[in-house]
C-alpha distance (Angstrom), angle and dihedral (degrees) to the residues before:
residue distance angle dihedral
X1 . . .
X2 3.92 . .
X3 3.87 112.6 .
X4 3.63 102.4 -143.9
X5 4.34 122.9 -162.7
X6 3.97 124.8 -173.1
X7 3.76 150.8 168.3
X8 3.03 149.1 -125.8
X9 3.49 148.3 141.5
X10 4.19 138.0 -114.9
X11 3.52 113.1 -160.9
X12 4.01 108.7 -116.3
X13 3.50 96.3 -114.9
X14 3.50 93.3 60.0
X15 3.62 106.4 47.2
X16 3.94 99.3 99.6
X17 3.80 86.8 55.2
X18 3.71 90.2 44.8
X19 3.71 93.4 57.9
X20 3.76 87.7 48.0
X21 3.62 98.9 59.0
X22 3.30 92.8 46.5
X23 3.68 90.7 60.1
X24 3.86 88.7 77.1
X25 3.27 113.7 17.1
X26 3.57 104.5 -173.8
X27 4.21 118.7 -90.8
X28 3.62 95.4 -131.7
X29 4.22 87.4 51.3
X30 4.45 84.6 44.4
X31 3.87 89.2 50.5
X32 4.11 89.3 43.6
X33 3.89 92.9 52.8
X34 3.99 91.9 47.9
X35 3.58 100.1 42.0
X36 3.67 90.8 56.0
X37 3.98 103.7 49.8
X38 3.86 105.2 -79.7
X39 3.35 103.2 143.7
X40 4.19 129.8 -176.4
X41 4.15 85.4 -10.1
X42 3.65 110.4 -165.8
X43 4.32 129.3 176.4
X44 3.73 115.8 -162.9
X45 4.02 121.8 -169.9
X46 3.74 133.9 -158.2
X47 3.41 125.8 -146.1
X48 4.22 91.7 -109.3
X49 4.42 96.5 46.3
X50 4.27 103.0 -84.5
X51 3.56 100.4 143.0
X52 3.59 111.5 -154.1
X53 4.42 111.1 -157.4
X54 3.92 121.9 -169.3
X55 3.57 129.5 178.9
X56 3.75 142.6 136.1
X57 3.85 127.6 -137.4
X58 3.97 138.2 150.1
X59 3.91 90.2 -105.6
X60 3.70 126.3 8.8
X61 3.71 87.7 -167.1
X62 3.68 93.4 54.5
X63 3.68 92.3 43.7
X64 3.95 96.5 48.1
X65 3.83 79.1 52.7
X66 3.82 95.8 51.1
X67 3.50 94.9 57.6
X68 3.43 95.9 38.3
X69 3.37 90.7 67.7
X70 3.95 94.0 45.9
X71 4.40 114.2 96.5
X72 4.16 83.3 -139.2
X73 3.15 84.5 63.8
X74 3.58 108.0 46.2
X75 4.09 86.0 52.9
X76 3.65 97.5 55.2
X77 3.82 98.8 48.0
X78 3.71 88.4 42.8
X79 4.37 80.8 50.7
X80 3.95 96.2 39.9
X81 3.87 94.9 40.2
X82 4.29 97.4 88.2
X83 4.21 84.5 52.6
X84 3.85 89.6 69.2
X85 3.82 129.4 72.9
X86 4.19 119.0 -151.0
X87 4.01 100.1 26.7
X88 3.66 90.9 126.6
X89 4.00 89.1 -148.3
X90 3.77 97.5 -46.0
X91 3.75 122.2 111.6
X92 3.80 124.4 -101.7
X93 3.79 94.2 -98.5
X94 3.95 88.0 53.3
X95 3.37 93.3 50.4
X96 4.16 107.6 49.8
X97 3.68 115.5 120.4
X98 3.96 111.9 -132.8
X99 3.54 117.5 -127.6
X100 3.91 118.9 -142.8
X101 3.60 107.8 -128.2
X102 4.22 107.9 -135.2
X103 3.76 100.3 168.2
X104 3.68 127.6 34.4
X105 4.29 109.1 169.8
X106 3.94 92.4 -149.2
């Protein structure tokens, strides 16, 4: 299992509604994300936008992939896309920045 960390970032303005979304995320987009290799999925916010992603899968690439190819999918980047600054037209899962991981304790 690869352990997987990202960025991104919400614009200020939108953070309160951020949150909210993410209160119920919709069960069809839930399903999507485990069916395809998303594994112990976490978001973490700061105060000023950084969004902070964690998850673990076999294959990020393969996973991206997976629910790239899902219609849930499509809908809720095309929905979450105006909460992020710097995509440049692409959708939030297009744009995340992949951490390297240089410490792991186990």
């Amino acid at each position: 299992m690869h352990r997987v960390c990202f960025l991104l970032k919400v614009r200020p303005e939108r953070l309160a509604e951020y949150k909210e979304r993410h209160k119920a995320v919709w069960p069809e987009m839930l399903a999507a994300l485990r069916e395809t290799g998303w594994h112990n999925y976490s978001l973490f916010l700061r105060d000023d936008g950084l969004l902070v992603g964690y998850l673990e899968t076999s294959d990020f690439q393969a996973s991206l992939r997976g629910m790239a190819s899902r219609g849930v999918n499509e809908r809720w980047q095309r929905e979450m896309a105006p909460f992020f600054e710097a995509l440049e037209g692409r959708h939030p899962d297009e744009g995340m920045l992949a951490l390297e991981e240089v410490f792991h304790l186990d």
